[in-house]
GUMARKE-623259 format. One record per atom (N, C-alpha, C): z, y, x; residue in one letter. Coordinates in steps of 0.2 Angstrom, whole numbers, plus 5000, padded with zeros to 4 digits. Layout:
ZYXA
...
//
This chain:
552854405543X
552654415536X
551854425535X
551654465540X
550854465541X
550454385540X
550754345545X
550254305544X
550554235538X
550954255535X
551154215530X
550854245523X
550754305523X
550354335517X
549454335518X
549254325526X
548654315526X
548654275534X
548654215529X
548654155535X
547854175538X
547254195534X
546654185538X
546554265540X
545954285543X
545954355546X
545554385541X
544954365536X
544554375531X
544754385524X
545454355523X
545354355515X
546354365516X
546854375509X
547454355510X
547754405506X
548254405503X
548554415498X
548854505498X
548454525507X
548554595506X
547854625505X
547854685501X
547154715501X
547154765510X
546654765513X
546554795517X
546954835521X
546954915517X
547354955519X
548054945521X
548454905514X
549054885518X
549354845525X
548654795525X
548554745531X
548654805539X
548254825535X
548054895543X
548654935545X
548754965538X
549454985540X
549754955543X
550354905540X
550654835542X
550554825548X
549854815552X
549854805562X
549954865564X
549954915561X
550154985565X
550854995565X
551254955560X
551854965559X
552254925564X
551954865563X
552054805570X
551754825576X
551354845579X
551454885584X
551754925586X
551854965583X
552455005585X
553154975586X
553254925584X
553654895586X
553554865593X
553054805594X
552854785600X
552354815604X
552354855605X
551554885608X
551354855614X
551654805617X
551554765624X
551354695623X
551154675617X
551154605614X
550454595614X
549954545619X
549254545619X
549154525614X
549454465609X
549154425605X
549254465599X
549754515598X
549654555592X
548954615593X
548854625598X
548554705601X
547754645597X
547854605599X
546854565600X
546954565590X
547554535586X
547554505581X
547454575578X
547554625576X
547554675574X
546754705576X
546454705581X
545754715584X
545354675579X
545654615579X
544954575577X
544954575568X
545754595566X
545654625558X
545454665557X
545454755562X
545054805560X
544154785561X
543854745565X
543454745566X
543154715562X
543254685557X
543054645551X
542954705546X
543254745546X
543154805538X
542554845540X
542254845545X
541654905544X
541554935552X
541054975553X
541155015559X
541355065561X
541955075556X
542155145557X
542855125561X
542955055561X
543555055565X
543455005572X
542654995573X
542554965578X
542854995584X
542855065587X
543155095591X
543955085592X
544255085587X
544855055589X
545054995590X
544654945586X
544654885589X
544454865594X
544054895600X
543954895605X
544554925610X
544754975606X
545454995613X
545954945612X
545954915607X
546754865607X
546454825611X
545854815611X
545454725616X
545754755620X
545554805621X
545554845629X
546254835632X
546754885629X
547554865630X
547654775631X
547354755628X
547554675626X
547554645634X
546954655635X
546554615641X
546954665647X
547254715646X
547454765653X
548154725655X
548554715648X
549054695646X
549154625653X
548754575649X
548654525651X
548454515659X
548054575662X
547954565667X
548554595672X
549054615671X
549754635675X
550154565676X
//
């Protein structure tokens, strides 16, 4: 549903918030899925620096992930 309401990572028919919620929602569901961990990374890191920090742990998780 996520990427069918926001095909690009920039723009999409959800405002922000809900987007954000939305991957935390979906994370909780798969918390072991790199390519969600990075997708979610690379959308909070788009809104400001105030979520820089957490989009650097899910790289981090992502890339941990990945390296097992």
């Amino acid at each position: 549903m996520l990427r069918e309401l926001c095909p690009h990572v920039v723009d999409g028919r959800l405002p922000v918030w809900i987007r954000n919620l939305a991957y935390r929602l979906v994370l909780l569901q798969s918390p072991d899925e790199p390519a969600l961990l990075r997708e979610a990374a690379q959308n909070l890191s788009l809104h400001g620096p105030d979520w820089d920090g957490i989009a650097a742990e899910l790289t981090r998780r992502a890339e941990e992930l990945e390296a097992r």
